[in-house]
N, C-alpha and C positions, 0 to 999 in steps of 0.2 A: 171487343167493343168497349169494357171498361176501362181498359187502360187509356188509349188512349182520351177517354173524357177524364180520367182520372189527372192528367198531362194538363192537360187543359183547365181542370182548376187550379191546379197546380200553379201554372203560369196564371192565370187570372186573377191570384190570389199576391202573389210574389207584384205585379203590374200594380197592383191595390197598392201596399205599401210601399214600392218603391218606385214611383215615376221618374219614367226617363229610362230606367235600365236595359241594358242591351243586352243582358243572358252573361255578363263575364263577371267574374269572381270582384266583387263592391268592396269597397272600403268600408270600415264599422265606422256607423255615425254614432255622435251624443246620443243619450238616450233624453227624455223628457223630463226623468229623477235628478235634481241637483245633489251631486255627493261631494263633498270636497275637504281634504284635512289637508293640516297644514301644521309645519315641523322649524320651529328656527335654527335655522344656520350662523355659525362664529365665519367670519374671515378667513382667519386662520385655524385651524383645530388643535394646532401646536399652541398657539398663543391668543388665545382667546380674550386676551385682552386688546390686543392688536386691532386700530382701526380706520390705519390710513394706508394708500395704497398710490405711489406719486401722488397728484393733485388731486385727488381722490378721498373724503373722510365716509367711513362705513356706516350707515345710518343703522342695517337690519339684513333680516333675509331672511326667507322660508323656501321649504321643500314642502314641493305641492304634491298630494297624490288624491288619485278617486278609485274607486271600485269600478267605475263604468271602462271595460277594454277599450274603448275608444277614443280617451285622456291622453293628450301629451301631443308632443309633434308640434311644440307651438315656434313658431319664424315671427312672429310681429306682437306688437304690443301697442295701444294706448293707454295712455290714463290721461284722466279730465276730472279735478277734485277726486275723491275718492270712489270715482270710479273706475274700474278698471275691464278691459276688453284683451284677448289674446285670442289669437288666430293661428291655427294649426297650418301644416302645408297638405292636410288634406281636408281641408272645406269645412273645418270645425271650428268654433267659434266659442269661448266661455265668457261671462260679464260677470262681476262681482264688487263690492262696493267693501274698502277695509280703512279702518283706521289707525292709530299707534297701538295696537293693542295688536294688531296683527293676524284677525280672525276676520275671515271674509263672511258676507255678509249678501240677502239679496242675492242669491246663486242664482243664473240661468245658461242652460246650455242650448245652442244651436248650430242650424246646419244651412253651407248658405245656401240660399236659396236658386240659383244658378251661376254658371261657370263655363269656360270654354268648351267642353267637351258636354255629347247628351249622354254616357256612360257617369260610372261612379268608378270608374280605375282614378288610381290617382295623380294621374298625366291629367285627368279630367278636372281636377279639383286640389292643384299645386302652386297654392295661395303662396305667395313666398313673404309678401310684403305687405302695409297695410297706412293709409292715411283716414283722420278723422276731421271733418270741418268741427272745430267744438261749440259753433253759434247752431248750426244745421242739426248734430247728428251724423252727415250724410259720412259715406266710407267709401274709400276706392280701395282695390286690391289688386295686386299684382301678380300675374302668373306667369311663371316659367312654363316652359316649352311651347306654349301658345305665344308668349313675346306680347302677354296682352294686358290691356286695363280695367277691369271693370268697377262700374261705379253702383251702389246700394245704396237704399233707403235710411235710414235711421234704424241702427236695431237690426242689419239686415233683414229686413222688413220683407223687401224685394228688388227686383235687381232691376237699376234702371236705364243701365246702359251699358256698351262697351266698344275699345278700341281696341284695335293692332298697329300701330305707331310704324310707321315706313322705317323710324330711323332704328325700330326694336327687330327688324323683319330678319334679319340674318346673326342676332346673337343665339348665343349658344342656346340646346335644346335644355339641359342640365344647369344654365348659368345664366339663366336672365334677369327680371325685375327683382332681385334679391331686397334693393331699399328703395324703396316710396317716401317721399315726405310730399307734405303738405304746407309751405311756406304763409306765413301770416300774410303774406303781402297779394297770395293769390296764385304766385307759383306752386310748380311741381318739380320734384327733383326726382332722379331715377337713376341708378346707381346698379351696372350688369356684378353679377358675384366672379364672373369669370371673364368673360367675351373681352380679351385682348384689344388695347386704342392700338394707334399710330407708336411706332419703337420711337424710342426716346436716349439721348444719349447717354445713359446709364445702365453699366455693365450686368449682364443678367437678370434684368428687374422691363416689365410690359407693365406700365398703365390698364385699368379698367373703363372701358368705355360706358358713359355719364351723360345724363341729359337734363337741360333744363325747362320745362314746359312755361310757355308766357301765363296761360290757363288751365281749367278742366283740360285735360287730355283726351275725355270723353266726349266735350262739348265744342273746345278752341281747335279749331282747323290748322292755328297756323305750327309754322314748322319749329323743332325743337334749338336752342342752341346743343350742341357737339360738344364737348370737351374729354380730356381723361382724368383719371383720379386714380393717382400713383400710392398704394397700400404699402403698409412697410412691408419688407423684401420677405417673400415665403407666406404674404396673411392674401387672404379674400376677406373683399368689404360684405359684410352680414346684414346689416343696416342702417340705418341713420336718422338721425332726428335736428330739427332746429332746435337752440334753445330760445330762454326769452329775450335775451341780448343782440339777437338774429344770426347770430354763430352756427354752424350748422355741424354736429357729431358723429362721425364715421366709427361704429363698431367693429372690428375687423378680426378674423379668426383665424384658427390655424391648427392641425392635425400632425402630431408626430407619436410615435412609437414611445414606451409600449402605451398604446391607446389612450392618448393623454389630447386633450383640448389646450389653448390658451385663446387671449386675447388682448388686442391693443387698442384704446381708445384713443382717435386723431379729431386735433378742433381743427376746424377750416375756416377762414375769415370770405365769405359769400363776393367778396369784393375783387378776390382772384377768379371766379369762375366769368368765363366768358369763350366766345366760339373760339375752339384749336387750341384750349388755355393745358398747360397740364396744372395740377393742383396737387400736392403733400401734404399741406399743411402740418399739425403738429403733433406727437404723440405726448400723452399726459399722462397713462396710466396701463400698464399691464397686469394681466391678472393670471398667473400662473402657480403652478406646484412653489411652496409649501399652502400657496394662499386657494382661497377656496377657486375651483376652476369646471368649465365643464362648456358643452356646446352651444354657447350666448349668441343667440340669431337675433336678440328682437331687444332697443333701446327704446326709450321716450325720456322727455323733460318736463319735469313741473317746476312752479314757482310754489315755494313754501316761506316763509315769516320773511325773506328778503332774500332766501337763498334758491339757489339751480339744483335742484336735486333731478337726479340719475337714474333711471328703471331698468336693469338688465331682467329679460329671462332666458332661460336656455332651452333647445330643442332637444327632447330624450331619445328625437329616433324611434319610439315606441319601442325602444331597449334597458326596461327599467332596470337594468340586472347592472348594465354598465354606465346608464347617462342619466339622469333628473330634472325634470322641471323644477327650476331655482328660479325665484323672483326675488334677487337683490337692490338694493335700492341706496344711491350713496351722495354725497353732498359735495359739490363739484366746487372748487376753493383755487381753480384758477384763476 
């Protein structure tokens, strides 16, 4: 007779702290403690004086770490003045506020507040993407394998709504909502990491299938435009961002042996995207071996003194042995 009420607190106790959970092995969330150090990064490690990269001038960069197991894994980024937000691809969320001195500041850590799935596996909670309205607060997120959108509070406060997009229903399970933007004009852009457009007549190379939302995706009913977005040959698109000029920044990645990342930044002028369009636009900047390199999922754009500056961060995988959370930051001189 005691075990089983022994079971039974047990469970009742687990239900306490983790609402929602289905009994299957959870994902570690943020804890409540803000821990956060931070390490600067050269460009280059060979040449540390080195600080252009194509169209590209190196402002800075740090290597982030925290004591909390649950740090890292970040796929998206905002900043809005010096504030800054990062979004894990499992439901983790950090905000911190930093200035040229390079020491954040205001540390809070969270966990969002709901998500596709009622588990905490991380098919349940595989945020890939992330937009900010900067007048609002408000946040939409994007998740793979659900093919969905969901839109939050300010703050991930709470969650106030969500879609599955007819024209997101069949990308891949692994390679969906990878980039989210939020266009100043009121658009949404969505951008699959994988899911193959319409073949194109160029030899060995498939277009990613792209969408333009007129509105909220959560709110506007009407249908999306279609188009592809042709990556350079071997990269998947990781994210994107508008700048302030209404250009819009495709981050784009790439995986080869021995276990090495790079990346290519492509501008697109917003005025080639339209229904059946394919779009290339233009590459300005690689960032590979000798220069500092690693798995950049997540851009943003700010405006500083009159210039476009750059936010990369990278996704460590929760493999801190082999990958980093880097937050680079670079002044765009195209």
């Amino acid at each position: 007779m005691r075990r089983p009420l022994t079971l039974l607190l047990v469970a009742a106790t687990v239900l306490a702290i983790a609402p929602g959970w289905t009994g299957e092995v959870r994902l570690p969330l943020l804890g409540r403690s803000a821990n956060l150090s931070v390490a600067q990064v050269p460009l280059d490690a060979d040449d540390p004086s080195r600080t252009t990269v194509g169209e590209l001038t190196f402002m800075g960069g740090v290597h982030l770490t925290s004591r909390d197991p649950a740090f890292g894994g970040y796929s998206s980024l905002a900043v809005t003045g010096d504030r800054f937000i990062l979004l894990s691809d499992g439901g983790n969320a950090i905000s911190f506020r930093m200035g040229a001195d390079w020491r954040p500041a205001d540390i809070g850590f969270r966990n969002l507040p709901g998500g596709p799935g009622e588990g905490w596996q991380k098919a349940d909670r595989d945020s890939e993407s992330m937009a900010i309205d900067p007048r609002t607060g408000t946040i939409w997120a994007g998740f793979e394998g659900a093919n969905a959108i969901w839109r939050y509070a300010a703050g991930f406060a709470r969650a106030e709504g969500h879609v599955a997009p007819g024209a997101m229903k069949r990308w891949d399970v692994n390679g969906g909502a990878e980039s989210l933007v939020r266009m100043r004009d009121g658009r949404f852009l969505v951008i699959s990491e994988t899911t193959r457009g319409p073949r194109v007549p160029v030899p060995l190379r498939r277009g990613r299938q792209a969408l333009i939302f007129a509105g909220d995706p959560v709110a506007d009913g009407r249908p999306a435009v279609r188009f592809t977005y042709m990556p350079p040959n071997g990269y998947d698109p990781a994210d994107a961002t508008e700048l302030p000029d209404g250009r819009l920044l495709v981050l784009n990645r790439a995986f080869g042996l021995p276990f090495v990342f790079t990346n290519i930044l492509v501008l697109i002028d917003p005025r080639e995207i339209r229904e059946g369009a394919t779009v290339t636009g233009r590459a300005i900047a690689t960032l590979e071996p000798p220069l500092i390199h690693d798995n950049f999922e997540g851009v943003a754009a700010t405006r500083e003194s009159g210039a476009t500056m750059l936010w990369l961060v990278s996704d460590d995988n929760e493999a801190a042995l082999l990958e980093r959370t880097l937050l680079l930051k670079f002044r765009l001189d195209a």
